[in-house]
C-alpha positions as CSV (number, residue, x, y, z in Angstrom):
1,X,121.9,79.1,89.1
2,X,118.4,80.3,90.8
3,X,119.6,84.2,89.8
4,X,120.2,83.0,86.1
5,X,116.6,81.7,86.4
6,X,115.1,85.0,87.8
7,X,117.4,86.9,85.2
8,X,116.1,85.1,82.4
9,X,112.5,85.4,83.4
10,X,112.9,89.3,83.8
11,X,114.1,89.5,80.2
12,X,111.2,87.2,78.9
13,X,109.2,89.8,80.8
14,X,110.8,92.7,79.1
15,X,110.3,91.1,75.8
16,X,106.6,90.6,75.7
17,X,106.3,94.2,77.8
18,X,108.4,95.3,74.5
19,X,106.9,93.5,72.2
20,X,103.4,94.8,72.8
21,X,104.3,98.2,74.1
22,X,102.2,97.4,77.7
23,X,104.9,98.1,80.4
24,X,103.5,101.1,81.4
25,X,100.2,99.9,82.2
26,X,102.0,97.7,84.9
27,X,103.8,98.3,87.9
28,X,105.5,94.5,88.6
29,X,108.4,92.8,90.5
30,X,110.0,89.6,91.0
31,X,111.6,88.5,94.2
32,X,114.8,86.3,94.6
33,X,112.9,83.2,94.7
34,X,111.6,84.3,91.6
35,X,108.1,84.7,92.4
36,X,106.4,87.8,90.0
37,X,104.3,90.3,91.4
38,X,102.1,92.6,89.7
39,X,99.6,95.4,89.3
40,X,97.9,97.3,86.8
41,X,98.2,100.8,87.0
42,X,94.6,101.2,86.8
43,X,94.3,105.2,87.5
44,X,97.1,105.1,83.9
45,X,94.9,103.1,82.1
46,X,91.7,105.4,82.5
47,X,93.8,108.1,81.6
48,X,94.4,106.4,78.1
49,X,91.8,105.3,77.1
50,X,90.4,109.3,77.3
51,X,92.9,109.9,74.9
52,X,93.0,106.9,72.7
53,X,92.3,107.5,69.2
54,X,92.5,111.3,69.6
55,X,95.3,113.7,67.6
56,X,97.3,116.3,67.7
57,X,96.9,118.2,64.3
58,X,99.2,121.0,63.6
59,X,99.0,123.4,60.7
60,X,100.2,126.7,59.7
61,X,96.7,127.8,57.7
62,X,95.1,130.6,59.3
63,X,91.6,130.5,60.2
64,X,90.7,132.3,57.2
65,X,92.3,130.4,54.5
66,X,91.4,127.2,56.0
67,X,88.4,126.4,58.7
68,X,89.3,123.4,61.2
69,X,87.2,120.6,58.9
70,X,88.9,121.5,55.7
71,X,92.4,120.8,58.0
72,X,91.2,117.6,58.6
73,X,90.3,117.0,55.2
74,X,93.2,117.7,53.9
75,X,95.4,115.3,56.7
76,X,93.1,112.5,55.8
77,X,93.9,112.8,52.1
78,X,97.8,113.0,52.5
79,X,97.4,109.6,54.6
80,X,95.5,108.1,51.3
């Protein structure tokens, strides 16, 4: 009975992990009494938010046909 608990609670876990894409900003545990441990991977989370927001842009214009604005000019009016 207690390891159906603990089983349950590490698949409630792994829902809301899922469900809002966080896992990887956690490192966490839970032991056979079912008590949860956990830790946020802090070094992980100041390497994302350097990169939050920014793109990868990939094009096959050369430099002279197209400079690197008029790229991203053009991306932003295929999203529109």
């Amino acid at each position: 009975m207690q390891y159906r608990i603990i089983s349950l609670f590490f698949d409630r876990i792994g829902i809301i992990f899922e469900k809002y894409k966080i896992e990887k900003f956690f490192t966490w545990t839970v032991d056979e009494i079912g008590k949860l441990d956990w830790e946020l991977k802090k070094d992980f989370i100041e390497a994302e938010k350097k990169l939050d927001g920014c793109y990868v842009i990939k094009s096959n214009a050369t430099c002279k046909s197209l400079n690197k604005q008029e790229v991203i000019v053009h991306i932003q009016l295929i999203k529109i």
